[in-house]
C-alpha positions in Angstrom: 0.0 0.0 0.0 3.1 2.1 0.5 4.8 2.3 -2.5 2.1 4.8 -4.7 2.9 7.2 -1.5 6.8 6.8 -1.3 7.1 7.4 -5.2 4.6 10.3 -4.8 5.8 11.8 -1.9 9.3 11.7 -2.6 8.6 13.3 -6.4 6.9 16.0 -4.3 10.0 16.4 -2.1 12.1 16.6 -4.8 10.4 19.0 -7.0 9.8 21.2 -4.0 13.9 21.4 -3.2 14.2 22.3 -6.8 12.2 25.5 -5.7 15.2 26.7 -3.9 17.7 25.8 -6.5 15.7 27.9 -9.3 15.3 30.7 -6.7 18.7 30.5 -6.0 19.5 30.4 -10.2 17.5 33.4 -10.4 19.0 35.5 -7.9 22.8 34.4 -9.3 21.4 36.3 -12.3 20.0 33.0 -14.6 16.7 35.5 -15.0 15.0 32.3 -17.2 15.1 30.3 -13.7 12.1 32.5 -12.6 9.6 31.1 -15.0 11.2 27.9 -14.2 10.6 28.6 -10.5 7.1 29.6 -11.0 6.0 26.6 -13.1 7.4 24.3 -10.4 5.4 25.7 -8.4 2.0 24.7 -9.6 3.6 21.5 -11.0 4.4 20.9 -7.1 0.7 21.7 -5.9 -0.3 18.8 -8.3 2.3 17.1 -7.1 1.3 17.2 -3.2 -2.5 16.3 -4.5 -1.6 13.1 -6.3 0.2 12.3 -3.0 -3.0 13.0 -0.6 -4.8 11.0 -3.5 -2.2 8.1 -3.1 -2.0 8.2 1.2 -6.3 7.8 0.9 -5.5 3.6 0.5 -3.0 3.5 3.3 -6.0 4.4 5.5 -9.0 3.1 3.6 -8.2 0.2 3.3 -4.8 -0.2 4.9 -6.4 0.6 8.2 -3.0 3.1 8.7 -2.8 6.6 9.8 -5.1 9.4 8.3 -3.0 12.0 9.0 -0.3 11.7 6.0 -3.2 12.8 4.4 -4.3 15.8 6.1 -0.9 16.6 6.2 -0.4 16.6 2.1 -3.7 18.7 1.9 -2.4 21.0 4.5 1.1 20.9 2.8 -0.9 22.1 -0.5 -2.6 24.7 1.5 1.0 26.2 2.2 1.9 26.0 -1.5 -1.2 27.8 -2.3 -0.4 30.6 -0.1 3.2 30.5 -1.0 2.4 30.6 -4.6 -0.1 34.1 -3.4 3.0 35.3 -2.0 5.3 35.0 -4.1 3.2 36.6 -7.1 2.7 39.6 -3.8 6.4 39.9 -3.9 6.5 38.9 0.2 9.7 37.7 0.1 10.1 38.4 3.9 7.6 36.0 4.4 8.1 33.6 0.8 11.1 32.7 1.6 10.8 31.2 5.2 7.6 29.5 4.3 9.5 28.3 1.5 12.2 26.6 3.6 9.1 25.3 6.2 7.5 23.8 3.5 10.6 21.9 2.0 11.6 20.5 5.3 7.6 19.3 6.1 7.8 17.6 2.3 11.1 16.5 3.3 9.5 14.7 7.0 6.8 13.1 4.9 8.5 11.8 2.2 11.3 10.0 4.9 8.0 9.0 6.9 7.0 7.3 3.5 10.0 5.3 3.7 10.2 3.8 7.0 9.1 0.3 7.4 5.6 -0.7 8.2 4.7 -1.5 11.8 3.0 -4.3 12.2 0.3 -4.9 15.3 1.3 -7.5 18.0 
């Protein structure tokens, strides 16, 4: 029941770090990186939603957690608002929430990898 979660989650992760490395391009003066940087973005909201979509089965019916998916839909919440404030130019508040939102992608996707428990 794992595995559509690990691959998903672990895309998302990924694709989310790459928001820092195409900032990062941008600001070294690759001005292209910000389009980049931008498209990521929505490609990483869809991302985060095909992961809540893929941690449904390990509740219903892998009798599992339900929070790794509350967490991806609150995860996609933050992108949203990210996304708001980065088009706001809020960069005092972008960028931290931008470094929050990598490391909670980050927690999920090692989460994902860790081996099942199994009930005694």
């Amino acid at each position: 029941m794992r595995w559509p979660f690990r691959i998903a989650m672990s895309t998302t992760a990924v694709m989310l770090f790459d928001q820092a490395v195409f900032a990062g391009q941008f600001l070294a003066g690759t001005f292209g990186a910000l389009h980049t940087h931008r498209a990521n973005a929505t490609y990483s909201g869809i991302a985060v939603l095909v992961a809540a979509a893929a941690a449904v089965p390990l509740r219903w019916p892998g009798r599992g957690p339900l929070w790794p998916v509350l967490a991806c839909l609150g995860l996609f919440g933050l992108i949203a608002l990210q996304i708001v404030l980065g088009f706001q130019r809020l960069l005092t508040v972008h960028v931290p929430l931008g470094v929050a939102i990598i490391g909670l992608a980050a927690g999920l996707a090692v989460w994902s990898w860790r081996p099942d428990r199994v009930a005694a």
